[in-house]
C-alpha positions, 0 to 999 in steps of 0.5 A: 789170735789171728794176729798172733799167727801173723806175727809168728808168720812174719818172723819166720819170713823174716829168718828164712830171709836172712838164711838165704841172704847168708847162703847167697853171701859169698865166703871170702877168699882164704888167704896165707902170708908168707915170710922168706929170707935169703942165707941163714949162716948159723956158724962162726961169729952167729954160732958164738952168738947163740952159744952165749945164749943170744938170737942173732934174729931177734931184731926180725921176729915180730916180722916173722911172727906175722906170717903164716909160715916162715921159710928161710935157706939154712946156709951150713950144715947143722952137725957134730959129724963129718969132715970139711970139704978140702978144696971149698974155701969156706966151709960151714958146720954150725952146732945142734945148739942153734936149733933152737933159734930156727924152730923159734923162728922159722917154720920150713928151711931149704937145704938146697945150697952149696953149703949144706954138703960142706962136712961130707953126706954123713954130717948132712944125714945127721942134719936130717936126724937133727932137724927130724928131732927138732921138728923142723920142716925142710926141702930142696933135700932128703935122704935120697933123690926122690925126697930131695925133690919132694914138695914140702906141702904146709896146710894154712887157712885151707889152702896147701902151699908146695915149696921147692928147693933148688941148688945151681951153684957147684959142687954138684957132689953135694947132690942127693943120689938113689942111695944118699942123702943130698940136695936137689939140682936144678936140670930143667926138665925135672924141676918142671916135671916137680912143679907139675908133680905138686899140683897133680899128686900134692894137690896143691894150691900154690907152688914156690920153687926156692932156689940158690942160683946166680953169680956172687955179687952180681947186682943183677940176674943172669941169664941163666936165672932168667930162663929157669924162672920163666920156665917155672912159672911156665911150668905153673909155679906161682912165685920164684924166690931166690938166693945165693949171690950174698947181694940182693938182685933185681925183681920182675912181674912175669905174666902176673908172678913174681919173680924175686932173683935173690933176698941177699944175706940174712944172717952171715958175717965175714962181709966188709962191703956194704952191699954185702950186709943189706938183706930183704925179708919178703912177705907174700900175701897169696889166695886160690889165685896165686900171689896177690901182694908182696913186700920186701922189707930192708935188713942191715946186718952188722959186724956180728952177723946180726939183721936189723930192720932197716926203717930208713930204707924204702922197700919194694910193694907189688899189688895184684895188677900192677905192672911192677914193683914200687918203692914202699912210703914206709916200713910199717910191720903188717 
């Protein structure tokens, strides 16, 4: 019997044990992915696309899949209402059927571009209407100034991601006001005020301004661009992502963050020049910390507006730690 006992006794030893080394382990550190895009142009030849029944981002949906969450700048206004802006060159309306090809494949979109406002605010409202019904996430603008510049906070894997949304490039006279739906603009002063407003009231974790800034064509960030993102990630923001320029810019590592100036198109046609068809897909790997990898991965868009995964092309890889970016070995998916 006193064997009995002392076996009993060292098997409870044993759990106690292993309870406490399981208590001493530490958790590991939850993480998201998050996939971005640049210009979304669901109008035009991408629009005969969906109306035919096809997906114009077919090619890059086990990419998207990936991620926890999927963003990307919705470059038109969705809607049957309003009437185009008479002295815009390009304007944009794509129809309420192409929906459904965002929330198959994107979980947030930013309205803060100079396109969303092309068919006047009452289109743009109804766009809200539209994406309400649709159940698709959007930011950078609202029904009114203060939902303009609210965070979108997504929850995954315990962690509260804030994305932000900014336009800079004119007209302004697509901005929200007190009283009607627009975009949010980027005065300095209140897109630090925003960034310190999503850790404070939002709680979040992580915070990425989405913006629309630079000029078109241009290769590299202007000076303009390099100011606003270094006061962004002064004013806490985690990463910057941007758009607009219709060619992919320039990436940089300022004090540890990233910095991606603009992701090029994504679904657009209408361009000849090469530089003007190749976009990126950029995939973020974050924790508690803040970005701890990033990848882009290269889009060739055809004639059609369509992007194709471009496996040929080196893409651009940062791990937390590195001094800067390098050309990818391959485009493997993650």
């Amino acid at each position: 019997m006193k064997r009995i006992h002392n076996q009993g006794l060292l098997a409870a030893l044993c759990l106690i044990s292993s309870a406490v080394a399981m208590a001493e382990t530490p958790k590991p550190e939850p993480t998201v992915s998050i996939a971005f895009v640049g210009d979304v142009m669901l109008d035009e030849t991408p629009g005969k696309t969906v109306k035919r029944g096809g997906d114009p981002i077919r090619f890059f949906a086990p990419l998207l899949d990936a991620a926890d969450i999927r963003v990307g700048n919705l470059e038109c206004v969705v809607a049957t209402k309003g009437t185009p802006e008479p002295d815009k060159p390009y304007t944009f309306r794509a129809h309420p059927r192409t929906l459904k090809i965002l929330q198959r494949h994107f979980d947030a979109v930013s309205l803060a571009n100079n396109h969303s406002g092309d068919y006047g605010p009452v289109a743009f409202g109804e766009m809200l209407d539209l994406l309400d019904g649709q159940k698709i996430s959007y930011f950078g603008g609202g029904r009114n100034l203060a939902q303009a510049h609210a965070p979108l906070v997504i929850e995954r894997n315990g962690l509260r991601i804030a994305l932000l949304g900014y336009n800079e490039f004119f007209p302004r006279s697509f901005e929200a006001d007190f009283d009607k739906p627009g975009i949010a603009w980027s005065e300095d002063e209140q897109v630090r005020l925003d960034i310190q407003t999503a850790r404070t009231l939002y709680h979040a974790d992580l915070v990425i301004p989405v913006m629309h800034w630079g000029w078109e064509h241009e290769r590299m960030a202007s000076a303009r661009q390099l100011q606003l993102a270094r006061l962004m990630i002064d004013a806490g923001a985690d990463a910057v992502v941007g758009g607009h320029p219709h060619v992919t810019q320039n990436v940089e590592q300022y004090q540890g963050k990233p910095i991606i100036y603009s992701l090029g198109n994504f679904v657009f046609d209408g361009f000849s020049d090469k530089e003007n068809n190749i976009g990126w897909l950029l995939r973020l790997e974050a924790d508690r910390k803040g970005v701890r990898a990033w990848r882009t991965f290269v889009a060739h868009i055809d004639h059609d507006g369509t992007p194709h995964l471009d496996s040929e092309s080196s893409g651009l890889c940062w791990d937390r730690g590195q001094e800067r970016a390098v050309d990818c070995i391959n485009h493997s998916q993650p």
